[in-house]
Residue frames relative to the residue before (quaternion, step in Angstrom):
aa qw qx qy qz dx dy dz
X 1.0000 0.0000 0.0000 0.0000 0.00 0.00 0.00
X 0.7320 -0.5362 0.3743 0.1913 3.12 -1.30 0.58
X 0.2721 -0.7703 0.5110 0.2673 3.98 0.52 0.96
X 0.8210 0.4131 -0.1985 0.3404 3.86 0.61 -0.93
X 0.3164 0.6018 -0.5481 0.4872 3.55 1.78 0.38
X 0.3280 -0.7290 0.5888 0.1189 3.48 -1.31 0.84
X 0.4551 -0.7903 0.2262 0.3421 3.66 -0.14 0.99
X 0.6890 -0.4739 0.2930 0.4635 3.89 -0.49 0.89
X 0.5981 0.7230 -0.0708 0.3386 3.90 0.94 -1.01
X 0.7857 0.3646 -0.1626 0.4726 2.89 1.09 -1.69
X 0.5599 -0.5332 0.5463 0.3222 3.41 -1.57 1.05
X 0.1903 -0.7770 0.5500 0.2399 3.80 -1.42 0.16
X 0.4591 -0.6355 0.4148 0.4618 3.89 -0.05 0.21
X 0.5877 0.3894 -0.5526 0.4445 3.87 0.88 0.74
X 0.6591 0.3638 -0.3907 0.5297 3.69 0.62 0.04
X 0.4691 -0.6010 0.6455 -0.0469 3.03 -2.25 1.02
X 0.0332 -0.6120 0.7901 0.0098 3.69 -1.50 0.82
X 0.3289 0.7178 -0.6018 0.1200 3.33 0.23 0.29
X 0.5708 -0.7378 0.3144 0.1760 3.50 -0.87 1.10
X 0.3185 -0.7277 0.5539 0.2492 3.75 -0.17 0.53
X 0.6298 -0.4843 0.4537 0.4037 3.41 -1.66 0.12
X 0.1646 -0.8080 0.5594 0.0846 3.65 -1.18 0.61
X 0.3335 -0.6793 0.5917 0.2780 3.63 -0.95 0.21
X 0.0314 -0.8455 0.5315 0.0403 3.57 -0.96 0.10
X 0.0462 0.8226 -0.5118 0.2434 3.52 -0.21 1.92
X 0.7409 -0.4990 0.2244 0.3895 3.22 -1.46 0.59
X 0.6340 0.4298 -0.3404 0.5454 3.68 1.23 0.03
X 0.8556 -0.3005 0.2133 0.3636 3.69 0.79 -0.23
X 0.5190 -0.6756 0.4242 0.3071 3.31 -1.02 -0.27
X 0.2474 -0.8078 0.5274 -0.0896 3.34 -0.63 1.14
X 0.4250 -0.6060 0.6233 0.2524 3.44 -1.41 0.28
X 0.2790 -0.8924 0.3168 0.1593 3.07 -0.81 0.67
X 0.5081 0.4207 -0.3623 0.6585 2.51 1.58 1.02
X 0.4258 -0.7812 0.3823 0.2495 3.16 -0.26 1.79
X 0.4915 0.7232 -0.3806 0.3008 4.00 0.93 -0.76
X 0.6883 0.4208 -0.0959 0.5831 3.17 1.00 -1.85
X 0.6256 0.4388 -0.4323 0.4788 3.97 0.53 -0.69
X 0.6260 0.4619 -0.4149 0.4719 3.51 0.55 -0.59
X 0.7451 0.4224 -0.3470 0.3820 3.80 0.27 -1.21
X 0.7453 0.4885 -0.2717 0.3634 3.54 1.09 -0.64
X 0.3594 0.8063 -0.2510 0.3972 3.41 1.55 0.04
X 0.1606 0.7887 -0.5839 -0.1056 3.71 -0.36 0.32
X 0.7924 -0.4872 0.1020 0.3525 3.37 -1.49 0.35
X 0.6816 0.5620 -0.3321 0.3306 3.13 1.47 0.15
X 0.5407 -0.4812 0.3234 0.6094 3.58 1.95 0.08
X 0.5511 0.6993 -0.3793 0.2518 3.71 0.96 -0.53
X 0.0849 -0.8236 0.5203 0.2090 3.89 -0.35 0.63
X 0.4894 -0.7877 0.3741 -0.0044 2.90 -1.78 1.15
X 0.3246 -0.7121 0.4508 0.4294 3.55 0.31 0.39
X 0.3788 -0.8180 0.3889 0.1901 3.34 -0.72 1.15
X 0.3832 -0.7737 0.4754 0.1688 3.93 -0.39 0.64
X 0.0667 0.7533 -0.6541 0.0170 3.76 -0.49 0.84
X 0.7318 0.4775 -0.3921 0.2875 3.56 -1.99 0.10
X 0.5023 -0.6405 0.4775 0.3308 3.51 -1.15 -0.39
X 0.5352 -0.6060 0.4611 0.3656 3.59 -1.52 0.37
X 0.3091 0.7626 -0.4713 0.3176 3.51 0.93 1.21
X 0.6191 0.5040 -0.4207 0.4310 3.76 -1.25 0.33
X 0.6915 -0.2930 0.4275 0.5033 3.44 -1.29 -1.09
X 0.4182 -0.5864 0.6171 0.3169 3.62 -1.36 0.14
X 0.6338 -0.5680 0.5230 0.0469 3.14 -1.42 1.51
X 0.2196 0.6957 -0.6836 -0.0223 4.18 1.03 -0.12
X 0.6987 0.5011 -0.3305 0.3891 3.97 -0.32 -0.86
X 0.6001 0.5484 -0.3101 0.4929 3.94 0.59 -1.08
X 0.8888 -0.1945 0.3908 0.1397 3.21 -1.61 0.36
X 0.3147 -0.6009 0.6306 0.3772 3.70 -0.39 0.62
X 0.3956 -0.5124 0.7078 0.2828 3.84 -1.86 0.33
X 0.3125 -0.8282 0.4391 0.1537 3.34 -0.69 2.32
X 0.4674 0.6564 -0.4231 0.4142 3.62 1.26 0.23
X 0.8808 0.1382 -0.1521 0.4266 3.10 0.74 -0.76
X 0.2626 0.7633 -0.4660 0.3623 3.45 1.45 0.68
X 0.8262 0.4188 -0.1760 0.3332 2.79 0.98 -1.68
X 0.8449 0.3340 -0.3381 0.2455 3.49 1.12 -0.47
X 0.4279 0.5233 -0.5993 0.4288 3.12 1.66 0.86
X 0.5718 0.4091 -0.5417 0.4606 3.98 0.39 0.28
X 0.5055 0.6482 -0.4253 0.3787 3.64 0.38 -0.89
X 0.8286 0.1867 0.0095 0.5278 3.50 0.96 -1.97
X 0.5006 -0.6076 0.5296 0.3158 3.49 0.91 0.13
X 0.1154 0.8741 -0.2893 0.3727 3.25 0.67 0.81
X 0.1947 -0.8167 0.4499 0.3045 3.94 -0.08 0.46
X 0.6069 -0.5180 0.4739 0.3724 3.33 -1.30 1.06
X 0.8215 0.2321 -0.2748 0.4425 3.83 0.03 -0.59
X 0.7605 0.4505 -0.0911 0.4587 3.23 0.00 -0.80
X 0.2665 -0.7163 0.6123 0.2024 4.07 0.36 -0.49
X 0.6285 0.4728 -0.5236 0.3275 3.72 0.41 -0.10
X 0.7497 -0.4712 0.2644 0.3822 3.90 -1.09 -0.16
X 0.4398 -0.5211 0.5829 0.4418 3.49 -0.77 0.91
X 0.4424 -0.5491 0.6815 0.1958 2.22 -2.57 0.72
X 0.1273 0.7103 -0.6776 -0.1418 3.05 -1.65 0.64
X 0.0881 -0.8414 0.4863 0.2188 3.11 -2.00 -0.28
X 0.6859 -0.3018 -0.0903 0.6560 3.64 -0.06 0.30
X 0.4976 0.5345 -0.4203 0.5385 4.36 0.91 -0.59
X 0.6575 -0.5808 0.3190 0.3586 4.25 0.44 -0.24
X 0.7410 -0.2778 0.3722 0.4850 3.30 -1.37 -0.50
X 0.2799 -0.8585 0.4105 0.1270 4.06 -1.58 0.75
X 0.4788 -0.7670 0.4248 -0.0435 2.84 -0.50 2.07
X 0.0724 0.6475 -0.7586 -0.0040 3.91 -1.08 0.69
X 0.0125 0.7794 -0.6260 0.0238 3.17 -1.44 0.95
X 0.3028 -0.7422 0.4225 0.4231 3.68 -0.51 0.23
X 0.5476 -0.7394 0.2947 0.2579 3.74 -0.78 0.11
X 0.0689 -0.8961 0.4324 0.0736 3.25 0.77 1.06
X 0.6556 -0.5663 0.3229 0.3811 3.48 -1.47 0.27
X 0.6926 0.5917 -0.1301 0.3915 3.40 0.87 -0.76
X 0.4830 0.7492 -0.1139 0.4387 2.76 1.97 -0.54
X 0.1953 0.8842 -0.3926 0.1612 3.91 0.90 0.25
X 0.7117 0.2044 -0.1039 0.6640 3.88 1.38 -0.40
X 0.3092 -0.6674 0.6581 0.1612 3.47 -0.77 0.96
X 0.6869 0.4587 -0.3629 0.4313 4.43 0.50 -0.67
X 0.8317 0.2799 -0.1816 0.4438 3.24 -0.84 1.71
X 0.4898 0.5190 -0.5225 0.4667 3.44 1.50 -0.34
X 0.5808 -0.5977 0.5527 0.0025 2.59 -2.49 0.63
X 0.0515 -0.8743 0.4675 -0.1201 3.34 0.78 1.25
X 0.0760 -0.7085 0.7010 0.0294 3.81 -0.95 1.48
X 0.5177 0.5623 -0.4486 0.4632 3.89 1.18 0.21
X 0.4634 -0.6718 0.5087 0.2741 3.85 -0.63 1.25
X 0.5726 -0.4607 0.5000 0.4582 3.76 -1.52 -0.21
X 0.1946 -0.6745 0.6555 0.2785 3.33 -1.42 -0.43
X 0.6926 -0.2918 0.5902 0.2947 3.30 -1.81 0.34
X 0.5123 -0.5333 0.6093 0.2862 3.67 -1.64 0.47
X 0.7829 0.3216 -0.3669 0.3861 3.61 -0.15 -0.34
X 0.6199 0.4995 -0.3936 0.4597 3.48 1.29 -0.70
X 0.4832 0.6460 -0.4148 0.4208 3.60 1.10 -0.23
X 0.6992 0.4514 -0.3298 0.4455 3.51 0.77 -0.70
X 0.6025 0.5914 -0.2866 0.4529 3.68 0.92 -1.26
X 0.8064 0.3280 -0.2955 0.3934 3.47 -0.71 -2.18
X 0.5682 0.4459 -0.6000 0.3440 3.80 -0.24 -0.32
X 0.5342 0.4512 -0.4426 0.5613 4.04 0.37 -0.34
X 0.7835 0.3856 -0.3868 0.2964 3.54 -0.17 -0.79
X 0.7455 0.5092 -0.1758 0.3925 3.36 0.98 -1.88
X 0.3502 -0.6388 0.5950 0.3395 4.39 -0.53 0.31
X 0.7221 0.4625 -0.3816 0.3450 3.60 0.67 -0.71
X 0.7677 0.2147 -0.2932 0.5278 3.65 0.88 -0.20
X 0.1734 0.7087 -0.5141 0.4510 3.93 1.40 0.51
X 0.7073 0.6213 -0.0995 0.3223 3.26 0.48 -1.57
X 0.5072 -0.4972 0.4540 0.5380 3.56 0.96 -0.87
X 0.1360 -0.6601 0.7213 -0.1599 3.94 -0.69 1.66
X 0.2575 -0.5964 0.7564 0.0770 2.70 -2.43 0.03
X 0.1889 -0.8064 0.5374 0.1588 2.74 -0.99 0.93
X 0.0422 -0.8832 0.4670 -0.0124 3.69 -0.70 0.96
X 0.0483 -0.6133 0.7844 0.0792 4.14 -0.90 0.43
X 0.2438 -0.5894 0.7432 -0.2020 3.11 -1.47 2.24
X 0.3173 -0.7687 0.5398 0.1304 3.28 -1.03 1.10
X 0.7264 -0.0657 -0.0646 0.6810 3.41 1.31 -0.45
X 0.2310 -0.7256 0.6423 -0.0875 3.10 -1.77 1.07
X 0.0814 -0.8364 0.5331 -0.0982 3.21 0.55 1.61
X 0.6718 -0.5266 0.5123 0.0950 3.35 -1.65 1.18
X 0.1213 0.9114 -0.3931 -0.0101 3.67 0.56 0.73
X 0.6964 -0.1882 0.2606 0.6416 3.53 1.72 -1.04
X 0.3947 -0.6131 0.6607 0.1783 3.33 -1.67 -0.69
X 0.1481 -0.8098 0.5557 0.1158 2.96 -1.60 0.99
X 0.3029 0.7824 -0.5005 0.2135 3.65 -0.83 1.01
X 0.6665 -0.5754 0.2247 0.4173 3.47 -0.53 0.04
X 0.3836 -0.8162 0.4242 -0.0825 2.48 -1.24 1.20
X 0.5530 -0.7538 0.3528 0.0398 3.64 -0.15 2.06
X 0.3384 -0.6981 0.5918 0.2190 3.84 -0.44 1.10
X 0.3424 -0.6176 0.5506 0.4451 3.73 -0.78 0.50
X 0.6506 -0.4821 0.4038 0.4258 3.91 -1.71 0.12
X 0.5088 0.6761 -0.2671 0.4612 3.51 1.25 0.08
X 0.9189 0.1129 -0.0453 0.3754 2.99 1.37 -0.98
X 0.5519 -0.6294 0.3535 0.4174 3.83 -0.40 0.61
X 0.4435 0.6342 -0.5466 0.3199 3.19 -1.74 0.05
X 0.4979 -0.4804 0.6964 0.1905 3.33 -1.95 -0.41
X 0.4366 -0.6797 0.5008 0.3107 3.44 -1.19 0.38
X 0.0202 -0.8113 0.5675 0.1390 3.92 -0.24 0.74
X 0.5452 -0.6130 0.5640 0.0938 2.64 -2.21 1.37
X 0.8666 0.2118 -0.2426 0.3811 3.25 -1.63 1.09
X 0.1486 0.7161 -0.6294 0.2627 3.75 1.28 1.20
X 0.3966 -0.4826 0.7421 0.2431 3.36 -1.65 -0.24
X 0.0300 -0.7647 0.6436 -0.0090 3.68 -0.64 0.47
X 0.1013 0.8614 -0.4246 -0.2599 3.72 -0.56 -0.02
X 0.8473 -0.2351 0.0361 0.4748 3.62 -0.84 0.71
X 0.7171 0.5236 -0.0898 0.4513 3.06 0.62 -2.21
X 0.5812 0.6130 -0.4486 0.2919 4.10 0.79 -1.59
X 0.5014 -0.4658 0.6629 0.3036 3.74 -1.71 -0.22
X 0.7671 0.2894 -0.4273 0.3811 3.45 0.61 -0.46
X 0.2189 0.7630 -0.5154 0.3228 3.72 1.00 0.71
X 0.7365 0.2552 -0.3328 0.5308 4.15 0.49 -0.09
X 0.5956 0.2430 -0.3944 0.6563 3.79 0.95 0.38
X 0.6782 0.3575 -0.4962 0.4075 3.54 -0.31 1.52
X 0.4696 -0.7202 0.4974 0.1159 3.02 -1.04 2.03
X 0.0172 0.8511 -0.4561 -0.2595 3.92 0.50 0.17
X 0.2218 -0.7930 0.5650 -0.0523 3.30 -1.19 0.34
X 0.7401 0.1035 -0.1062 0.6560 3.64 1.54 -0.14
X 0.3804 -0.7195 0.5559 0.1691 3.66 -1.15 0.70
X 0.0802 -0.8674 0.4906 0.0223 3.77 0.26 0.85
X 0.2437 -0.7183 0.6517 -0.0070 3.69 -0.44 1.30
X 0.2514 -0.7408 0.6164 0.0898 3.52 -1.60 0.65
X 0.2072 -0.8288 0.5147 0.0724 3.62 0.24 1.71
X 0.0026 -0.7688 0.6364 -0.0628 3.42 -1.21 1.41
X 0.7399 0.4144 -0.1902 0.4946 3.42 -1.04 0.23
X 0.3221 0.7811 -0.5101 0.1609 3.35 1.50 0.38
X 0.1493 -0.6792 0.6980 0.1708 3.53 -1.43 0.01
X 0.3155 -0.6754 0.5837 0.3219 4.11 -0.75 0.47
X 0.1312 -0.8046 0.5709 0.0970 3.66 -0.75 0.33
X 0.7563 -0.3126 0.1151 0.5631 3.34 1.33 -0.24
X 0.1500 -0.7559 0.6257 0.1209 3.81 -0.76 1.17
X 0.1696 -0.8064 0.5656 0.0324 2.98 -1.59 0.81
X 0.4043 -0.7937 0.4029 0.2102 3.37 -0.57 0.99
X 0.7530 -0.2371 0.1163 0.6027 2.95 1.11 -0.71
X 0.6975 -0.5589 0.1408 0.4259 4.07 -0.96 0.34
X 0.6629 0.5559 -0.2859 0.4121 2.95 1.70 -0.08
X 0.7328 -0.1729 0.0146 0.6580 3.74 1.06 1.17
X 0.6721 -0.5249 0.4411 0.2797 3.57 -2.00 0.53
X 0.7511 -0.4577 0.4533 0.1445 2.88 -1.72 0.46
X 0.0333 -0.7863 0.5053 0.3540 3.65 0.14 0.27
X 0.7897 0.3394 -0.2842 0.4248 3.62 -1.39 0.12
X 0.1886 -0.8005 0.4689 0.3222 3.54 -0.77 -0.48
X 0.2784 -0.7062 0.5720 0.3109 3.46 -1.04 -0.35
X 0.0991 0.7392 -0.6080 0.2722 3.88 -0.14 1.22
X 0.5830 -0.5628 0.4225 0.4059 3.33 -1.75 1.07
């Protein structure tokens, strides 16, 4: 694969999330402007941080997944770099993660980073700092829909500020006072296939459920 294709994911420094005004009421949060609440809406009632500009400038590798297109390669299972279909095989669907510290069990994490295609598996770690760093490499047999992560709206009842980067899941009440902004899948059936510490060689040992 091409090293200089820019993965499907990444935000560019000509486009914008910049938040409109909202309303906040005992049923939820809302654009206030009904046009954009409507456009940002999906079929489940869930708002969407809304996405403006073009895929123009420099790529964004450090910055935020782009929440437009996070979601519909999670939505569709979808590779992070490329858009074409993850690979799987009979062990599941293929997973890149970066390796955080806190991180110690790979069954059950909560993953807002789509799958990837086999060849993009080889490439985007060069591109991306977060899996540059030291990744995993995983095949998940299922990858259940669990929620969304974005900011989260005080009710009119209550004090505070609205805070960025909650987890919410599907099922919670606080799900109509949350701007979302990532799709967040629950990765089961995981298998490790190979940690990396960094691009310059594996990981000894592993860390698996």
């Amino acid at each position: 694969m091409n090293q200089l294709i820019v993965p499907y994911v990444t935000p560019w420094t000509g486009e914008s999330t910049s938040a409109p005004p909202v309303t906040v009421t005992a049923s939820g949060v809302a654009y206030a402007d009904p046009v954009q609440d409507a456009l940002a809406r999906d079929v489940d009632g869930v708002l969407w941080t809304l996405c403006g500009g073009t895929a123009t400038g420099r790529p964004e590798y450090a910055a935020q997944l782009h929440p437009e297109r996070q979601r519909t390669a999670m939505e569709n299972l979808l590779c992070a770099c490329c858009k074409k279909q993850a690979a799987r095989d009979d062990r599941g669907m293929l997973w890149l993660l970066p390796l955080l510290d806190d991180t110690e069990r790979w069954e059950g994490v909560h993953s807002a980073i789509p799958p990837m295609c086999g060849a993009c598996a080889e490439s985007v770690p060069r591109l991306c700092p977060w899996l540059r760093e030291g990744h995993v490499q995983l095949r998940v047999r299922e990858a259940e829909p669990i929620g969304v992560r974005g900011t989260l709206h005080p009710r009119p009842c209550e004090s505070g500020a609205p805070e960025p980067g909650v987890f919410v899941r599907y099922d919670s009440p606080d799900l109509p006072f949350v701007v979302a902004r990532e799709a967040v899948r629950e990765l089961r059936g995981t298998t490790v296939v190979a940690l990396v510490a960094s691009i310059g060689g594996p990981r000894r040992g592993g860390r698996s459920e």
